[in-house]
C-alpha positions in Angstrom: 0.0 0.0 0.0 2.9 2.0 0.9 4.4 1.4 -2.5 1.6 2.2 -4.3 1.1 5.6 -2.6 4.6 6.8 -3.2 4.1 5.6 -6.9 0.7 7.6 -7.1 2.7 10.8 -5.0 5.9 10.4 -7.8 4.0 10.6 -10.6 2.1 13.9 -9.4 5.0 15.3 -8.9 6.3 14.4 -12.0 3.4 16.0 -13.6 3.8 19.3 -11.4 7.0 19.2 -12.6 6.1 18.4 -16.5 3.3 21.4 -16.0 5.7 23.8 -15.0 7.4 23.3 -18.2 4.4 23.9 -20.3 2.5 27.4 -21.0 0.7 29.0 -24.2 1.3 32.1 -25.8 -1.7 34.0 -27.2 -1.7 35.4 -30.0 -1.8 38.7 -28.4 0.6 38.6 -26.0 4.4 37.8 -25.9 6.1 35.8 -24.2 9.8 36.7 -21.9 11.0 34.2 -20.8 13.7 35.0 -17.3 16.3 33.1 -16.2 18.0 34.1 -13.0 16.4 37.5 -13.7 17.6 37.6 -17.2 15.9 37.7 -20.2 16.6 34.3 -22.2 14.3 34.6 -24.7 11.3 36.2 -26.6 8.9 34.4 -28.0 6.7 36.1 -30.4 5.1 33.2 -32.2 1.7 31.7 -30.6 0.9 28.2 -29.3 2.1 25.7 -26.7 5.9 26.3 -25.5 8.3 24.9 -23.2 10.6 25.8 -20.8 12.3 24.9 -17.5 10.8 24.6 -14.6 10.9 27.3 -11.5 13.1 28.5 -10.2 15.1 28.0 -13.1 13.0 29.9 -15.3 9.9 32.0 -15.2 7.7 33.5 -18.2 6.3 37.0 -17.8 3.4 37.8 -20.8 3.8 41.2 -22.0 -0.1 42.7 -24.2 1.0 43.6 -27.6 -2.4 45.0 -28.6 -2.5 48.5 -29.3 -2.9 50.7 -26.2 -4.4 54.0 -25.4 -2.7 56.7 -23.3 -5.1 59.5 -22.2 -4.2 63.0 -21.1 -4.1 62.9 -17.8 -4.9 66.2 -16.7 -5.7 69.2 -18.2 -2.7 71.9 -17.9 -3.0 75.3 -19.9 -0.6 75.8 -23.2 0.5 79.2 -23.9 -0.6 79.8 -28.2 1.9 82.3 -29.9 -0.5 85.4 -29.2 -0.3 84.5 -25.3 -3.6 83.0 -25.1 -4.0 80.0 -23.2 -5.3 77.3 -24.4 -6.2 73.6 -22.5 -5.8 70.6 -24.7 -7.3 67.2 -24.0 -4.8 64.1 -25.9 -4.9 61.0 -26.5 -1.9 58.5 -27.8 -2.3 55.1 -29.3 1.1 53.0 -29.2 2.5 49.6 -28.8 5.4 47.3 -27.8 7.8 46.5 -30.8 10.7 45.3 -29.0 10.1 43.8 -26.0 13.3 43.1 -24.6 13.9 46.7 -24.4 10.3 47.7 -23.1 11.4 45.4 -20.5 14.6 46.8 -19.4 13.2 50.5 -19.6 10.0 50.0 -17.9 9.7 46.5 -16.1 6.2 44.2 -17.5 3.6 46.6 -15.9 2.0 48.9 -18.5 1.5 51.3 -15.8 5.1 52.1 -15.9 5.5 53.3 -19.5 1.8 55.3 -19.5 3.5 57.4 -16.1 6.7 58.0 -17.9 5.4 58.8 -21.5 2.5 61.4 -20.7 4.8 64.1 -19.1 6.6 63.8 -23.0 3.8 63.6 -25.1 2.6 67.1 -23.0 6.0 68.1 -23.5 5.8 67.8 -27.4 2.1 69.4 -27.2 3.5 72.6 -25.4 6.4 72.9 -28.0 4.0 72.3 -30.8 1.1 75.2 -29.6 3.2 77.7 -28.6 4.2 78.1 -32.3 1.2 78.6 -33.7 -1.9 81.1 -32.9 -5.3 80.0 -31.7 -7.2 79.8 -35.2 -4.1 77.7 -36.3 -4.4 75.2 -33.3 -8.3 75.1 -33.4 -8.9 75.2 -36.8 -6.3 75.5 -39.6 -3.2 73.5 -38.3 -5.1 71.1 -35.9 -4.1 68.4 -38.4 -0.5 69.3 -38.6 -0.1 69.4 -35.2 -0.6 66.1 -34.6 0.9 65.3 -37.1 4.1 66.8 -35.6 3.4 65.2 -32.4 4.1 62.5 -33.1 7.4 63.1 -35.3 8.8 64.2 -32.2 7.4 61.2 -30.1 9.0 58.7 -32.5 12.7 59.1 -31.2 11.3 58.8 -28.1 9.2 56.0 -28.1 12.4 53.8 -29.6 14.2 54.4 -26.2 11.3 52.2 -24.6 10.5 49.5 -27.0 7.0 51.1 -28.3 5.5 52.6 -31.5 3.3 55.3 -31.1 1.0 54.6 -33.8 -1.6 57.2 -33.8 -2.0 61.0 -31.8 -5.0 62.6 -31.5 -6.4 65.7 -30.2 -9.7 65.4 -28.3 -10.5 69.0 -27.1 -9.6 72.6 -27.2 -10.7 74.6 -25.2 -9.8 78.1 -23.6 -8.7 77.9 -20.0 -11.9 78.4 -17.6 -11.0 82.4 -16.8 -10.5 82.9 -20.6 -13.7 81.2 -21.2 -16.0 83.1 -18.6 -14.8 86.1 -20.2 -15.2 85.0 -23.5 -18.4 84.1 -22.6 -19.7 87.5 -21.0 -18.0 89.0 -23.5 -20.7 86.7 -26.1 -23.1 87.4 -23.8 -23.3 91.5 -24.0 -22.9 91.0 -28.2 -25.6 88.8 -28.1 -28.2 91.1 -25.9 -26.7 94.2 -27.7 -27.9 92.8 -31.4 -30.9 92.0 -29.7 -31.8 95.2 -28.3 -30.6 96.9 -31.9 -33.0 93.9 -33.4 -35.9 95.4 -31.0 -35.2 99.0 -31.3 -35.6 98.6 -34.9 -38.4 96.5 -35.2 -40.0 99.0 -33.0 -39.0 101.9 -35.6 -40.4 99.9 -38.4 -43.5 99.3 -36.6 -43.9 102.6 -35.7 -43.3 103.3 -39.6 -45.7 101.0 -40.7 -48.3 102.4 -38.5 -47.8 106.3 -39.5 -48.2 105.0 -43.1 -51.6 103.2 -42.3 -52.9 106.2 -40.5 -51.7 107.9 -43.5 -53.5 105.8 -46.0 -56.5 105.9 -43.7 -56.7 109.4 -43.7 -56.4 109.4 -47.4 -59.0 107.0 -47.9 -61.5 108.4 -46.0 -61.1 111.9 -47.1 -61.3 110.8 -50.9 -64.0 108.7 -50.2 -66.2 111.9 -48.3 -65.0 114.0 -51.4 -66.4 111.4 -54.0 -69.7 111.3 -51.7 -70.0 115.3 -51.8 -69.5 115.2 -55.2 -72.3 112.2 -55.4 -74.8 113.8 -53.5 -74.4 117.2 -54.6 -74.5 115.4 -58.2 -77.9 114.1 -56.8 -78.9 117.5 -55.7 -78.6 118.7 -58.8 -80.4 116.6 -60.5 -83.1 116.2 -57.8 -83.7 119.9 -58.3 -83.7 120.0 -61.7 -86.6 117.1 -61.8 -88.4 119.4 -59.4 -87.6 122.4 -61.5 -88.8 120.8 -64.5 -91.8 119.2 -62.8 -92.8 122.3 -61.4 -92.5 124.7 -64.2 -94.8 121.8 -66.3 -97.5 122.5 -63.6 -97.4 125.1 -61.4 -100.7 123.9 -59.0 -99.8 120.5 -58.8 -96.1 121.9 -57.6 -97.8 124.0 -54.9 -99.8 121.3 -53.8 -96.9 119.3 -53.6 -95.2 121.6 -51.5 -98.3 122.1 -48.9 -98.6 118.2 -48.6 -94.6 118.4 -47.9 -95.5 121.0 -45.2 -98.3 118.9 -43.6 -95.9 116.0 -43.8 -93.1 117.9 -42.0 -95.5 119.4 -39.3 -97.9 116.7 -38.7 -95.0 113.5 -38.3 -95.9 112.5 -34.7 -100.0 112.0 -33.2 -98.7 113.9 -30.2 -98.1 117.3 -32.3 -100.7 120.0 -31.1 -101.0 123.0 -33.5 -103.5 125.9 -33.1 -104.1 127.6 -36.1 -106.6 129.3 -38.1 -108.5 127.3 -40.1 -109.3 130.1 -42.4 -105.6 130.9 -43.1 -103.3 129.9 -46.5 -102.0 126.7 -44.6 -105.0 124.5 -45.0 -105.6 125.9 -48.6 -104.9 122.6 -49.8 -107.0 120.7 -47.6 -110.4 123.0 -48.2 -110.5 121.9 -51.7 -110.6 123.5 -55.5 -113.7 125.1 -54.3 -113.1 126.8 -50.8 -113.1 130.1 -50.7 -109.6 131.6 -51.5 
């Protein structure tokens, strides 16, 4: 029995020991292997590998996926006019040569990202403060990344990495700059709106004299056109009478005292006291009353 469990215990440890010499490289990663704290080897190719067991050796997998460096705070970069200027980055790199990304910086990422942002804001600053604000925001923004990362390239080489992209996230001004800029917006805005209302009020008050004006017009052509209608009328009303008359001078006078009984007698309250005998009721004593 004792046999057989020292059997069983010798083979696991052969296996331990058989394990320990076995490990897979992914296809994203690569592979250092240490011996004694030096670097025996590199492996670069995927699959299943072998090595010594520990302590002899030891494997230490390194990403070699493109990484992303952010800015890691925002500090303000003086343009060429003396304006300054806050500039949010962002770097893509990664490792070419691993055996010297691992003596410059150890196998933590961490490492590299804490030494490389202070030089990628270095080669920002010396970019900006040659050019002007409209260059940087607008006209140049291109170029200056461009130039970025020309001057990051020497650099990089020092720690095993490519930096293969730079980009520039945001520009903005730095926050005093932008309050004032901001008031300063502020007062242009509400003074083209006040010129907007003072002149709409002008126009208004324009339009409306010119209405009052046309109205004015309007109705003193129309009471001239209405004089001239009725005193057209007039005219010819008298002229009918005229003619009317001057055809038959009783039946005009008649017509006339039947006017004046019309005009006198309008309402059943009227009183009148008059002679009955006088030229008034001429009309209504007939043809043969006594003149």
């Amino acid at each position: 029995m004792n046999r057989i469990a020292a059997i069983v215990a010798g083979a696991l440890v052969v296996l331990m020991l058989l394990s320990s010499t076995l490990f897979i490289v992914d296809q994203r990663q690569f592979a250092a292997v240490y011996a004694l704290g030096e670097i025996k080897e590199v492996i670069t190719e995927p699959g299943l590998k072998f090595k010594m067991p520990p302590p002899l050796q030891n494997v230490v997998m390194l990403d070699r996926r493109v990484q992303t460096l952010d800015s890691p705070e925002s500090r303000p970069i003086f343009t060429a006019e003396k304006k300054s200027l806050v500039i949010d980055w962002l770097i893509k790199w990664r490792i070419v040569e691993p055996r010297q990304f691992i003596r410059n910086n150890g196998s933590d990422l961490r490492n590299i990202e804490n030494r490389l942002s202070p030089i990628v804001q270095a080669a920002f600053n010396e970019e900006v403060t040659k050019r002007t604000v409209l260059a940087v925001l607008a006209t140049e923004r291109e170029k200056v990344m461009q130039d970025v990362r020309a001057r990051l390239a020497d650099e990089a080489k020092q720690f095993g990495i490519e930096v293969v992209d730079v980009r520039i996230k945001r520009v903005d001004f730095a926050s005093n700059i932008t309050d004032s800029v901001y008031r300063r917006m502020e007062s242009e805005r509400k003074r083209v709106a006040n010129e907007a209302r003072s002149t709409g009020a002008a126009e208004g008050e324009k339009i409306r004299a010119d209405a009052d004006r046309q109205r004015e017009v309007i109705v003193s052509e129309a009471y001239r056109d209405a004089q001239k209608v009725k005193g057209e009328g007039d005219a010819k009303a008298s002229a009918l009478y005229a003619d009317a008359f001057g055809r038959d001078p009783q039946f005009a006078q008649f017509y006339r005292q039947l006017d004046a009984y019309r005009a006198s007698f309008s309402k059943k309250s009227d009183v009148m006291v008059v002679d009955p005998s006088s030229d008034f009721f001429k009309a209504m004593r007939g043809p043969g009353a006594g003149k």
